[in-house]
Backbone as a chain_set.jsonl record, in Angstrom:
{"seq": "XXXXXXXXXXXXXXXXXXXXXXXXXXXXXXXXXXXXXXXXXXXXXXXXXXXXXXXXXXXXXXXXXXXXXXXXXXXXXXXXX", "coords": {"N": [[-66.501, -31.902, 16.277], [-64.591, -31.376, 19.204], [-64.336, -32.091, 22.608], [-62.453, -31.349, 25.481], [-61.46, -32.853, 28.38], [-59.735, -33.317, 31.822], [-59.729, -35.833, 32.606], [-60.202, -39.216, 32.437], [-63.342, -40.239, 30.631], [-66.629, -41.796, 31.232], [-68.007, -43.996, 28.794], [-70.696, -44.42, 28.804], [-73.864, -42.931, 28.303], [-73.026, -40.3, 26.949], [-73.387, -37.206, 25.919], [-74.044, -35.037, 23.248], [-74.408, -31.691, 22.063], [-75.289, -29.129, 19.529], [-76.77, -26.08, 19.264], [-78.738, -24.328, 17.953], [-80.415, -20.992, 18.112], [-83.116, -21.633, 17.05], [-83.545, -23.512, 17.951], [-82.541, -26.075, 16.517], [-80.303, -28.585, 16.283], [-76.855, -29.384, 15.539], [-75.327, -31.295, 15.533], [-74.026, -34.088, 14.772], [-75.605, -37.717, 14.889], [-73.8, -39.705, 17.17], [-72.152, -38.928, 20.263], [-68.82, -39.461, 20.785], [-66.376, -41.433, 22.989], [-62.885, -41.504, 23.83], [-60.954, -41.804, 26.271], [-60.127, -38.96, 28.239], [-61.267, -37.233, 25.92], [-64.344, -36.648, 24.224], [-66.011, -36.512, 21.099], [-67.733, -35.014, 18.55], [-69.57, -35.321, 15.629], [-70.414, -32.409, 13.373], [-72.902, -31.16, 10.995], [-71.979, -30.403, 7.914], [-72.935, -28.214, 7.132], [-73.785, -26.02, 8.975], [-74.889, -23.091, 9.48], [-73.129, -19.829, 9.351], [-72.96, -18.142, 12.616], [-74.81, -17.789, 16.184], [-73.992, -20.424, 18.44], [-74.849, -22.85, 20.902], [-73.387, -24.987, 22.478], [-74.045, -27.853, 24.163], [-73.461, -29.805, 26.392], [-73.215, -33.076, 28.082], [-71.502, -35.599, 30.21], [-70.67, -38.543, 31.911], [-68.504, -38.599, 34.915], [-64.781, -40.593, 35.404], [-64.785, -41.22, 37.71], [-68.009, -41.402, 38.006], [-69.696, -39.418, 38.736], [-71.892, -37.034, 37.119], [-71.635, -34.383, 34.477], [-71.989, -31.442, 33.61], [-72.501, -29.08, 31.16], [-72.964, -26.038, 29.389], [-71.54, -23.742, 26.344], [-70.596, -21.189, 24.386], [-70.845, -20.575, 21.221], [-69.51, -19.117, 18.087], [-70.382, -19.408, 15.054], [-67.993, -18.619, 12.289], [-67.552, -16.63, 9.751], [-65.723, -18.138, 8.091], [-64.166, -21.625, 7.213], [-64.339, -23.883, 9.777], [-63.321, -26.701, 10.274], [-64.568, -28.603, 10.244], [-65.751, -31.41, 11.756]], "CA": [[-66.203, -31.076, 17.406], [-63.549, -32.168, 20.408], [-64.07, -31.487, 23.882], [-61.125, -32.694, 25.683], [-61.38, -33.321, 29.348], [-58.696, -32.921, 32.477], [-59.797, -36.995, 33.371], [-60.904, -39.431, 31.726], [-64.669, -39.841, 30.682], [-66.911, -42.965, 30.615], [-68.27, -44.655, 27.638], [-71.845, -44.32, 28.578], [-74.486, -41.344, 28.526], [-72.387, -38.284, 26.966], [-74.217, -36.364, 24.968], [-73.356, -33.345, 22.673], [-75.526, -31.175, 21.275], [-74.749, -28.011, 19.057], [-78.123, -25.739, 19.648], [-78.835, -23.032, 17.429], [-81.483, -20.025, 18.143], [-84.138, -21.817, 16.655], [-83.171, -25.042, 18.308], [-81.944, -27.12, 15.621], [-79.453, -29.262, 17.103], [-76.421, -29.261, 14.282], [-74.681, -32.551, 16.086], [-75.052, -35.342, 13.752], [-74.764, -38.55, 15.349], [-74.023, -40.37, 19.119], [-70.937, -38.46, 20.784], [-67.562, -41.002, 20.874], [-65.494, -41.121, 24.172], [-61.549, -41.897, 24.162], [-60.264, -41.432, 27.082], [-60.27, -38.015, 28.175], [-61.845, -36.877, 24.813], [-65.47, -36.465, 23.708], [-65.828, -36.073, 19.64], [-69.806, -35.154, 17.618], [-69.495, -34.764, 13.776], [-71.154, -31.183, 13.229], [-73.161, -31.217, 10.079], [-71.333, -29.36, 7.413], [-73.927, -27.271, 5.982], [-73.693, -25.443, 9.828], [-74.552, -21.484, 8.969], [-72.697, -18.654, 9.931], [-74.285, -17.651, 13.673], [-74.211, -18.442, 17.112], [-75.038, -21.427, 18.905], [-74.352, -23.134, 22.245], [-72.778, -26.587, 23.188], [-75.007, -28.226, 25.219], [-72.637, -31.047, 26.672], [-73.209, -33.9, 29.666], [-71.348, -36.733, 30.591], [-70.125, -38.96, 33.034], [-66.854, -38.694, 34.765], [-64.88, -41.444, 35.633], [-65.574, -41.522, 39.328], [-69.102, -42.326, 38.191], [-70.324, -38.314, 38.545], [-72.234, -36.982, 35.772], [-70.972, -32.923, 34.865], [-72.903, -30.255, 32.403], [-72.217, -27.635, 31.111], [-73.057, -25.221, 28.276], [-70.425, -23.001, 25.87], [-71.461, -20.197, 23.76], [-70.267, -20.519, 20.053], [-69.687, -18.493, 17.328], [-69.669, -20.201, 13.71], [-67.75, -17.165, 11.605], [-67.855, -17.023, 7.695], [-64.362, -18.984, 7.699], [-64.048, -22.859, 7.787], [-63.987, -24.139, 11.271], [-62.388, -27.629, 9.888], [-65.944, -29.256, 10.936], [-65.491, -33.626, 11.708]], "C": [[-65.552, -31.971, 18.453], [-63.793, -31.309, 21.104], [-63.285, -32.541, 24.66], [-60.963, -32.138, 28.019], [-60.241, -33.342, 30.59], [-58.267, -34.434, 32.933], [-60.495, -37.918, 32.604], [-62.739, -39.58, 32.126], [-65.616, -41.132, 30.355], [-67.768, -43.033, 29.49], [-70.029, -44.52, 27.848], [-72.554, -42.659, 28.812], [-74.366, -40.084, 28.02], [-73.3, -38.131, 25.691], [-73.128, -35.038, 24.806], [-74.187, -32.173, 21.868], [-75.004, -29.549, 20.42], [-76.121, -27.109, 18.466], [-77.497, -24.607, 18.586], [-80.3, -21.898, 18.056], [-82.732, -20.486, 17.955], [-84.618, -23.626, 17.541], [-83.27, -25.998, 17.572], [-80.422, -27.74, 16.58], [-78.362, -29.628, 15.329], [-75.52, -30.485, 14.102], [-75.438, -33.171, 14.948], [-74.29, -36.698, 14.565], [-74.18, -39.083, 16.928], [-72.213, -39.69, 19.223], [-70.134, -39.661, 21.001], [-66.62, -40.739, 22.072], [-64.1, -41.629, 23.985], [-61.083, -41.07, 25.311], [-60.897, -40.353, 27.876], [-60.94, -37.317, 27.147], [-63.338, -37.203, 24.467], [-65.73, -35.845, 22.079], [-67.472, -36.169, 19.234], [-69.002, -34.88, 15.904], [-70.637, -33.489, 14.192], [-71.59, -31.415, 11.542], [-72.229, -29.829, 9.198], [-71.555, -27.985, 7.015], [-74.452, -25.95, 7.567], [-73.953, -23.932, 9.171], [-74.011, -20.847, 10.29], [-74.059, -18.067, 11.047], [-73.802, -18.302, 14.668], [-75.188, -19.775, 17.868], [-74.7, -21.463, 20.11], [-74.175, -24.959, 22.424], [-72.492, -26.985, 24.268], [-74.403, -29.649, 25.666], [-73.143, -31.814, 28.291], [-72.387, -35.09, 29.438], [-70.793, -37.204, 31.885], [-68.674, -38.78, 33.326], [-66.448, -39.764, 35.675], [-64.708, -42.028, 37.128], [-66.911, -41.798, 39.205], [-70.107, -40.74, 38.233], [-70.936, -37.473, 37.077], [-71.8, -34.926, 35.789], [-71.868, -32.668, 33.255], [-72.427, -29.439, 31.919], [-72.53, -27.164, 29.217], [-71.995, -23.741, 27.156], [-70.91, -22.575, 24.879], [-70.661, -20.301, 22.785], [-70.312, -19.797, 18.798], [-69.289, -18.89, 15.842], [-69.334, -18.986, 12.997], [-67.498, -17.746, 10.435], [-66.51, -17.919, 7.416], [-64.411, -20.182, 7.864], [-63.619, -23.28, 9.215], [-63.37, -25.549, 11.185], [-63.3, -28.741, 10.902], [-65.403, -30.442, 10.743], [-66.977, -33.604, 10.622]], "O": [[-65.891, -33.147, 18.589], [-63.696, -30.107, 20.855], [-63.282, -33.772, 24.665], [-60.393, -31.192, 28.561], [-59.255, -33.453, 29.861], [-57.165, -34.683, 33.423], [-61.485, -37.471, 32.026], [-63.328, -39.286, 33.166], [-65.454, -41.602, 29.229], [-68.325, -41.973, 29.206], [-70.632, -44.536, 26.775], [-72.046, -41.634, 29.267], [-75.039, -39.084, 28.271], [-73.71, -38.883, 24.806], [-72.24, -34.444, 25.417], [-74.334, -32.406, 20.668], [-74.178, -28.912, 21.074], [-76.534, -27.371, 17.336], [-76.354, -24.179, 18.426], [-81.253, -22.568, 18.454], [-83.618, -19.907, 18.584], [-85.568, -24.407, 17.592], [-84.076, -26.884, 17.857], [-79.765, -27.113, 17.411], [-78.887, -29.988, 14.275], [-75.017, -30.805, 13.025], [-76.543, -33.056, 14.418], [-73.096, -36.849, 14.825], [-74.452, -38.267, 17.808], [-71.306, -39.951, 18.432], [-70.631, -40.734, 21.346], [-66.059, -39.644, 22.035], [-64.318, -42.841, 23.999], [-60.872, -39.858, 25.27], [-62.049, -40.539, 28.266], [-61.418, -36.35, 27.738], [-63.468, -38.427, 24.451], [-65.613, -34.626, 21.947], [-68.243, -37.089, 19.506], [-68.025, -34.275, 15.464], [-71.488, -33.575, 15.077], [-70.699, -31.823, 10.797], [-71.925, -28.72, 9.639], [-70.83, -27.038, 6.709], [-75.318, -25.106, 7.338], [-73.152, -23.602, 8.297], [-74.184, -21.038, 11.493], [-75.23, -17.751, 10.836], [-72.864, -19.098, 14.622], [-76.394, -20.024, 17.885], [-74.268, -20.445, 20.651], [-75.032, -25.842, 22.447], [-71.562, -26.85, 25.064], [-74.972, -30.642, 25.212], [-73.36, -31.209, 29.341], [-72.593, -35.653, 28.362], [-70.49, -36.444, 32.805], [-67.78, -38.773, 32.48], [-67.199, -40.097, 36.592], [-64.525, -43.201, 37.452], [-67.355, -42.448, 40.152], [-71.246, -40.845, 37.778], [-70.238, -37.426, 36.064], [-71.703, -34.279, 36.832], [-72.189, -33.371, 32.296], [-71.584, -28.919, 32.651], [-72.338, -27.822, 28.194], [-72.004, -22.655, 27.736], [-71.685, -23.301, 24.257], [-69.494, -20.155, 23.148], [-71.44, -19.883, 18.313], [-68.139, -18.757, 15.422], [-70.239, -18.153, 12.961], [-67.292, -18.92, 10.126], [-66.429, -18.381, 6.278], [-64.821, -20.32, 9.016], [-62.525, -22.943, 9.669], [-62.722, -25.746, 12.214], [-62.942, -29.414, 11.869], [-64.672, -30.678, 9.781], [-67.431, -34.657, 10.177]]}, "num_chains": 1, "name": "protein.A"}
């Protein structure tokens, strides 16, 4: 999964999380920062359903930013990392 940023984003703290209903977390793995960019591997074996991506990190003024995004895995390949 890529979340891609307006600025860049620092290297420490970000988290990614990919929550399901039951709260399984489907993230595999420590979120990677380039730049502007934030990348999680999503396990593959993800089922059809919705989740929410539960994101924090720092930005690079030193402010830390949240936020949550409502997802819908549908029966088609999503071209998971």
């Amino acid at each position: 999964m890529r979340l891609e940023f307006t600025a860049d984003i620092l290297g420490l703290g970000a988290v990614v999380l990919v929550m399901d209903g039951d709260g399984t977390n489907w993230a595999v793995g420590e979120a990677q920062v380039d730049g502007p960019v934030v990348t999680i591997a999503v396990d593959p074996d993800i089922p059809v359903g919705g989740y929410e991506v539960r994101w924090r990190v720092v930005s690079g003024d030193g402010h830390p930013i949240s936020d949550i995004i409502p997802l819908a895995r549908p029966s088609c390949s999503l071209g998971i990392m």
